[in-house]
VOPAGU-2260 file (C-alpha; in pm, 1 decimal, decimal comma):
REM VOPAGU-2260
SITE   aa  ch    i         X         Y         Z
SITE  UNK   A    0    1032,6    3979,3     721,0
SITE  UNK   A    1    1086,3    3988,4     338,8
SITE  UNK   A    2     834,1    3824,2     139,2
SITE  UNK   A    3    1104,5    3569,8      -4,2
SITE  UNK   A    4    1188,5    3490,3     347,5
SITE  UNK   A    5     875,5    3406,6     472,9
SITE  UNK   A    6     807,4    3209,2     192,8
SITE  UNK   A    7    1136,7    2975,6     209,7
SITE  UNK   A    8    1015,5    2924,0     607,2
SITE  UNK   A    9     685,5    2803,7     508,9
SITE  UNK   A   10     849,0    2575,3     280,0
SITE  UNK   A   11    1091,1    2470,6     511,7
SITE  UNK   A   12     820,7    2365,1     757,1
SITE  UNK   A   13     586,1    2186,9     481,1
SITE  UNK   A   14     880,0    2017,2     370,7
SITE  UNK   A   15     911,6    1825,7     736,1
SITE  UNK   A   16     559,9    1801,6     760,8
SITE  UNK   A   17     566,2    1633,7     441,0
SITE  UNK   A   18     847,6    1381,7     560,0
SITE  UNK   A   19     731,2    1294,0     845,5
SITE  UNK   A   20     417,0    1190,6     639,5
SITE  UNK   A   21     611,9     990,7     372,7
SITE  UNK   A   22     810,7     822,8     648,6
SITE  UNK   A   23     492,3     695,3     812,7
SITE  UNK   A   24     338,5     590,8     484,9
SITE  UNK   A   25     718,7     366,4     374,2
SITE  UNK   A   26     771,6     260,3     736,3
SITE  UNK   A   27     394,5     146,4     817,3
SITE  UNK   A   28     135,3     173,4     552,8
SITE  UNK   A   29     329,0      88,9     235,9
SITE  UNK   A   30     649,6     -95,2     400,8
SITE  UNK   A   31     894,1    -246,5     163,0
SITE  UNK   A   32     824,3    -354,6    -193,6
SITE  UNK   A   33     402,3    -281,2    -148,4
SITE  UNK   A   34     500,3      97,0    -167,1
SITE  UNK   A   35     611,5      27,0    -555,0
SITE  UNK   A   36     324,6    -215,7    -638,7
SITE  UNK   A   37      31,9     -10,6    -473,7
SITE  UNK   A   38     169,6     280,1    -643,6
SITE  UNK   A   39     253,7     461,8    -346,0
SITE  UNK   A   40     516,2     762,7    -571,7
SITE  UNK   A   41     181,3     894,2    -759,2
SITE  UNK   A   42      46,4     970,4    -337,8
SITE  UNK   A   43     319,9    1089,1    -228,2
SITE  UNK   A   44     319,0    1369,6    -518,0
SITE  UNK   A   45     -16,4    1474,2    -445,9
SITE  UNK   A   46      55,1    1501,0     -69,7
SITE  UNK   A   47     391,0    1701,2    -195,2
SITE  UNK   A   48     163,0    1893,9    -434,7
SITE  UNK   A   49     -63,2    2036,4    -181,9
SITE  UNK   A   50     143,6    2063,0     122,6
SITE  UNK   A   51     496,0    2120,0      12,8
SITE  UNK   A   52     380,4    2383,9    -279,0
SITE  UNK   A   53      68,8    2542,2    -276,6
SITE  UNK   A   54      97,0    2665,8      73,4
SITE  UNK   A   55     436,6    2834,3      52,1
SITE  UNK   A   56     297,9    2982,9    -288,3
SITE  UNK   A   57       7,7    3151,8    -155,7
SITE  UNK   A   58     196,8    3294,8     124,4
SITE  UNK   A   59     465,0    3431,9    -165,0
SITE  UNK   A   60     187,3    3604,7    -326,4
SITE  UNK   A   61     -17,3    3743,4     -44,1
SITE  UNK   A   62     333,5    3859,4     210,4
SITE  UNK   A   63     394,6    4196,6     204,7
SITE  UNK   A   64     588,7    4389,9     530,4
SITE  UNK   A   65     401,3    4698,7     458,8
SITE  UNK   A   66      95,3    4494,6     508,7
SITE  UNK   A   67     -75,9    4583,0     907,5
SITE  UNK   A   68      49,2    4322,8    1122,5
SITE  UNK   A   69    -302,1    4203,7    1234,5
SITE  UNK   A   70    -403,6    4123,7     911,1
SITE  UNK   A   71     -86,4    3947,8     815,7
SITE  UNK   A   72    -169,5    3700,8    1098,1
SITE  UNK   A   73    -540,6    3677,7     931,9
SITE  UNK   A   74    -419,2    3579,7     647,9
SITE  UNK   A   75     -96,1    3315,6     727,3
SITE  UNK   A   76    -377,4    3175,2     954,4
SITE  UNK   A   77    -646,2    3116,7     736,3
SITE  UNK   A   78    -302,4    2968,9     456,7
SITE  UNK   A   79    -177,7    2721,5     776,5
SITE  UNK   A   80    -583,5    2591,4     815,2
SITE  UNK   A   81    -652,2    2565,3     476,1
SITE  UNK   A   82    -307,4    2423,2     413,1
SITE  UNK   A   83    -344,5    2139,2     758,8
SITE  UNK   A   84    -719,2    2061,4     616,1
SITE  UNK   A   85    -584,0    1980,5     276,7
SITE  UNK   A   86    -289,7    1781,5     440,6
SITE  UNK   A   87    -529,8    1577,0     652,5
SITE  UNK   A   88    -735,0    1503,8     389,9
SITE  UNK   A   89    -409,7    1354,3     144,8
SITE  UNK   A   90    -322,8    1130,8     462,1
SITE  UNK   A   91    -705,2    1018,6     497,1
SITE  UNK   A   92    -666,1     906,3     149,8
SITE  UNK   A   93    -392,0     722,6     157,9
SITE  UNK   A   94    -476,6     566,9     473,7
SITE  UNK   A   95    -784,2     451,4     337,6
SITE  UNK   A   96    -617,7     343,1      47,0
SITE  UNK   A   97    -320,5     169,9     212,9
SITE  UNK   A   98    -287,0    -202,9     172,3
SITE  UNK   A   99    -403,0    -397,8     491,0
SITE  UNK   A  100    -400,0    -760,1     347,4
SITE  UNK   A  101    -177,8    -954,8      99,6
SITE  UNK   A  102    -439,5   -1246,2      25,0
SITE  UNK   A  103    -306,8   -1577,9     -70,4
SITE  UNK   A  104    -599,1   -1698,7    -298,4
SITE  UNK   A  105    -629,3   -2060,6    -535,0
SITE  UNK   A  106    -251,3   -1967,8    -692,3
SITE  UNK   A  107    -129,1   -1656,2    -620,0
SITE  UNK   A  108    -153,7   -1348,3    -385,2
SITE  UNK   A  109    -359,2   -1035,3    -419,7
SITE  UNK   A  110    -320,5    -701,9    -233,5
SITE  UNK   A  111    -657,6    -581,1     -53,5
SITE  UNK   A  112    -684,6    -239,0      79,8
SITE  UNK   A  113    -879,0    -101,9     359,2
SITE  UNK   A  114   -1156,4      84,6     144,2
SITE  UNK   A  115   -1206,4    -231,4    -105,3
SITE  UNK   A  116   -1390,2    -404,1     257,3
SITE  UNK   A  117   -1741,7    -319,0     282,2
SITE  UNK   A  118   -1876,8    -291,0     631,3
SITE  UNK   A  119   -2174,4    -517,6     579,6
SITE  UNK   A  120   -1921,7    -808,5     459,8
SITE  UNK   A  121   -1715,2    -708,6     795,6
SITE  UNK   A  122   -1981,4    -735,7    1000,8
SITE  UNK   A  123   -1995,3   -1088,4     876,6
SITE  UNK   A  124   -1684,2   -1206,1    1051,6
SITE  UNK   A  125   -1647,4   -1447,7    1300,8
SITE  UNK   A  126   -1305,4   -1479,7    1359,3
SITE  UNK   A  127   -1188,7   -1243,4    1601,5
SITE  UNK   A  128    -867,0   -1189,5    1416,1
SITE  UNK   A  129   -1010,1   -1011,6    1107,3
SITE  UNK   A  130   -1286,7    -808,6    1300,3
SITE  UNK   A  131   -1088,8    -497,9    1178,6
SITE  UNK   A  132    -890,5    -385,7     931,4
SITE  UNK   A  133    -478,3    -376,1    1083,4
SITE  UNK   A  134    -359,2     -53,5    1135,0
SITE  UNK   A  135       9,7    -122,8    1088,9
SITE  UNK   A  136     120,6    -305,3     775,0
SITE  UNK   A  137     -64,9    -533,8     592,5
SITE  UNK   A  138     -95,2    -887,6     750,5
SITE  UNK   A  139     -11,9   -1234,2     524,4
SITE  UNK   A  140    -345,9   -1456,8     507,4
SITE  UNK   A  141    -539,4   -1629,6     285,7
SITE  UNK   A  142    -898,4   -1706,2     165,2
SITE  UNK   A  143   -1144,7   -1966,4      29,6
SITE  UNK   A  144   -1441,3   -2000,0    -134,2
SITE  UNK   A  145   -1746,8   -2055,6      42,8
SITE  UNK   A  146   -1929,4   -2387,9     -25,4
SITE  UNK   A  147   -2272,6   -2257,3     -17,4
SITE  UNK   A  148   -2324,5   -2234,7    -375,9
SITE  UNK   A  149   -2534,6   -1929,7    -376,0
SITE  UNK   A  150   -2293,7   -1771,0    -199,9
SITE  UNK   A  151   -2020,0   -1857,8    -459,2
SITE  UNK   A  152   -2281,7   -1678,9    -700,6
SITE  UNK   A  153   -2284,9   -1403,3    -497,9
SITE  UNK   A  154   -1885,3   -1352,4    -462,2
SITE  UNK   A  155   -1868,7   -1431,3    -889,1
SITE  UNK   A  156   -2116,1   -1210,6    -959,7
SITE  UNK   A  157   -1921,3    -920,2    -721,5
SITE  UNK   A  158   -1643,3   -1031,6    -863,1
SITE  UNK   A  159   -1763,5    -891,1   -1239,1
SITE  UNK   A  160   -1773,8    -551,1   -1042,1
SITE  UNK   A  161   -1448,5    -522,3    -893,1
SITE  UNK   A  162   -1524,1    -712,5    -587,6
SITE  UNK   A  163   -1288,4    -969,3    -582,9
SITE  UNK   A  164   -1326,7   -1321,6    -299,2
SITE  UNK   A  165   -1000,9   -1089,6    -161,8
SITE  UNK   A  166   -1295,9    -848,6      -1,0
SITE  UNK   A  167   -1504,8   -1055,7     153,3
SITE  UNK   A  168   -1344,2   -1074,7     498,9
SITE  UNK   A  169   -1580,2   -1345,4     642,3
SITE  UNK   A  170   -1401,1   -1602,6     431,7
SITE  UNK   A  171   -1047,7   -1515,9     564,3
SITE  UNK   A  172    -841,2   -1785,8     752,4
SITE  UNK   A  173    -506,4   -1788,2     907,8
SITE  UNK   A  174    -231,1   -1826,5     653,3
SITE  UNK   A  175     -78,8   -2129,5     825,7
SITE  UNK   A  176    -412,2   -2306,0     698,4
SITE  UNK   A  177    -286,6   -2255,6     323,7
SITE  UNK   A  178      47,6   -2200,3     333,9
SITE  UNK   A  179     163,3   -2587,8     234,5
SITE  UNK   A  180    -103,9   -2517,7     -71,4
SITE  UNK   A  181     115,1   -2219,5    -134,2
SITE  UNK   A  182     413,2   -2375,2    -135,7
SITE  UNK   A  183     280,0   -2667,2    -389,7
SITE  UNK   A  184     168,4   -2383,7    -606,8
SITE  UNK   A  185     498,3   -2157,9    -636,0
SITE  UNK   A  186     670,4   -2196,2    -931,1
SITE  UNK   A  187    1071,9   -2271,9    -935,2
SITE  UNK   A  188    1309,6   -1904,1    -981,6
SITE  UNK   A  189    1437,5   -2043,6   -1269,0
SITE  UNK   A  190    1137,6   -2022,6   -1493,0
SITE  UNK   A  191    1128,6   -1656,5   -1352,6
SITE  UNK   A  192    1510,2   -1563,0   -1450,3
SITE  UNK   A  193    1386,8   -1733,1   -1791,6
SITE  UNK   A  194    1111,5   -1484,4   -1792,8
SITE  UNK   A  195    1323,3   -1224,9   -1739,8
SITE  UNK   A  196    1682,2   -1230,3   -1850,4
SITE  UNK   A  197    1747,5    -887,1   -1840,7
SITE  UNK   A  198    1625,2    -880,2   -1470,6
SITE  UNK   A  199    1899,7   -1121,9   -1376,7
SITE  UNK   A  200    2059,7    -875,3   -1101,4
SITE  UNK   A  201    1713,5    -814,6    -914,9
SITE  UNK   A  202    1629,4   -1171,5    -875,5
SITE  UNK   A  203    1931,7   -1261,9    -785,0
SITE  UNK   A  204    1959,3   -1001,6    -518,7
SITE  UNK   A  205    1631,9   -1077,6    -432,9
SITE  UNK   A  206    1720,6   -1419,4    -352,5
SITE  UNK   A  207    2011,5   -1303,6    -147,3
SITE  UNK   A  208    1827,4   -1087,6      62,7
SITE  UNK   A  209    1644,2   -1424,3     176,0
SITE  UNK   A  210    1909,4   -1573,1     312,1
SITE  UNK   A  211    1806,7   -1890,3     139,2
SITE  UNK   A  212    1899,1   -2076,7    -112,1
SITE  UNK   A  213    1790,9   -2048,1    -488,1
SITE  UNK   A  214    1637,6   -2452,8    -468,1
SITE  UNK   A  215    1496,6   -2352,4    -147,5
SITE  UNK   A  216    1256,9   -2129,2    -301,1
SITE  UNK   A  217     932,4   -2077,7    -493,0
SITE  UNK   A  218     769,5   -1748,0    -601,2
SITE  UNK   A  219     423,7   -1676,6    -660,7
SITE  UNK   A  220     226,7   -1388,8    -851,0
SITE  UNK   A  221      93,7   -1080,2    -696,0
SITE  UNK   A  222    -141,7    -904,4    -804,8
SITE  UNK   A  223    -164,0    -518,5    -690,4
SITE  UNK   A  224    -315,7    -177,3    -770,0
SITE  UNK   A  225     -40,4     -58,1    -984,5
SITE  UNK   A  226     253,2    -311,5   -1051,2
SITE  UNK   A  227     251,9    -690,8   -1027,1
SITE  UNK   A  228     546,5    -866,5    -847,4
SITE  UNK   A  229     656,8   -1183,2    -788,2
SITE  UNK   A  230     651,8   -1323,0    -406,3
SITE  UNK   A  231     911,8   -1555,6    -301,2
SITE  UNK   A  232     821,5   -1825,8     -89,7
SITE  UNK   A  233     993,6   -2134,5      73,6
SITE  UNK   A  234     917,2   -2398,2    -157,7
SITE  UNK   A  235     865,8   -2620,7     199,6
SITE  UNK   A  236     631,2   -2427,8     390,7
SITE  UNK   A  237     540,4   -2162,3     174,4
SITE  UNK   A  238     649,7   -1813,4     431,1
SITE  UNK   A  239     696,4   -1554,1     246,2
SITE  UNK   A  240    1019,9   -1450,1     267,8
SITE  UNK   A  241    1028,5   -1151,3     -25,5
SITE  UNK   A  242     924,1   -1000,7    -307,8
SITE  UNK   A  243    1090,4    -953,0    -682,0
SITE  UNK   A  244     965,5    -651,7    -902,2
SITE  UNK   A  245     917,9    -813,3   -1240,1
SITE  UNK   A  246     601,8    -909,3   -1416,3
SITE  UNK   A  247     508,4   -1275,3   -1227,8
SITE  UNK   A  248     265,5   -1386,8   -1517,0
């Protein structure tokens, strides 16, 4: 086998490796809108990086046909472990990364992922429900502040350090509980468009995509990793029913 040709198979296979990652990662993990705000493109070019490039690379520069056949095998070996440890490692990452909550807190909603939840604040929790991080896509619920104040210390002062009330999993409840408060809070689509003339299209088809109409809904802010959206919401029971990507604030 040419050296060429070998190469082009490796990539060939890394290249539906690769996929089949990405598909998981849009389809579970990052599903919808959440890919763009958790900044999901900058992962998937690392995960491209090492197992779509490097790999097929290596094996260009080390093939050679003359080479004995026993050593050839060596050597694509030790590329395809070095390669599938590299690769497991890029989907560990984003796994751990990958949002598992969208927290409705006070006024708005905030994305928390599954390495931003310290185990001693989830052994905490006494609701069965949040025991454990979801392993499919990120589940709509909200929080509240404790009324112990020395526990609202506690949460401010984490809070000055990155850990938001969003991490504290003890303090989670259903979404039902707050959703009305949700609903009171979300802000007409109008002031939005206002906001945002030159995103007229995207709200609009936003909208559409609800099946709802325009006075039917609210949207609220979300905050996330890399890109803050807007959430809309039905300005009667506050479900979300889908996200615009403009600036909400």
């Amino acid at each position: 086998m040419a050296r060429w040709k070998a190469a082009g198979l490796h990539f060939l296979i890394s290249v539906l490796v690769a996929a089949g990652v990405v598909l998981v990662m849009l389809a579970i993990w990052y599903p919808g809108r959440l890919f763009e705000a958790m900044g999901g493109e900058r992962l998937v070019m690392i995960l491209i990086g090492v197992d779509v490039l490097i790999g097929p690379l290596i094996t260009l520069i080390i093939f050679s046909p003359t080479k004995p056949r026993h050593l050839l095998r060596f050597d694509l070996t030790v590329i395809g472990c070095l390669q599938l440890a590299a690769l497991a490692f890029g989907v560990y990452v984003v796994f751990e990364a990958r949002p598992v909550y969208m927290v409705f807190a006070a006024d708005r909603f905030e994305v928390t992922t599954a390495i931003e939840i310290q185990p001693k604040e989830r052994a905490k929790v006494t609701r069965a429900e949040f025991a454990s991080e979801p392993l499919g896509g990120p589940a709509i619920i909200a929080v509240e502040m404790p009324r112990d104040p020395d526990e609202q210390f506690r949460i401010t002062i984490s809070g000055i350090g990155g850990a938001d009330l969003k991490t504290f999993p003890q303090y989670y409840v259903p979404y039902a509980e707050k959703a009305a408060i949700a609903a009171s809070k979300a802000r007409p689509v109008a002031l939005l468009r206002a906001n945002h003339p030159e995103s007229k299209k995207e709200i609009a088809d936003a909208v559409q995509a609800t099946g709802r109409k325009e006075d039917d809904l609210g949207y609220l802010p979300l905050r996330a990793r890399k890109k803050d959206m807007a959430v809309l919401v039905d300005a009667k029971d506050g479900s979300v029913l889908g996200f615009v990507p403009v600036d909400p604030w």
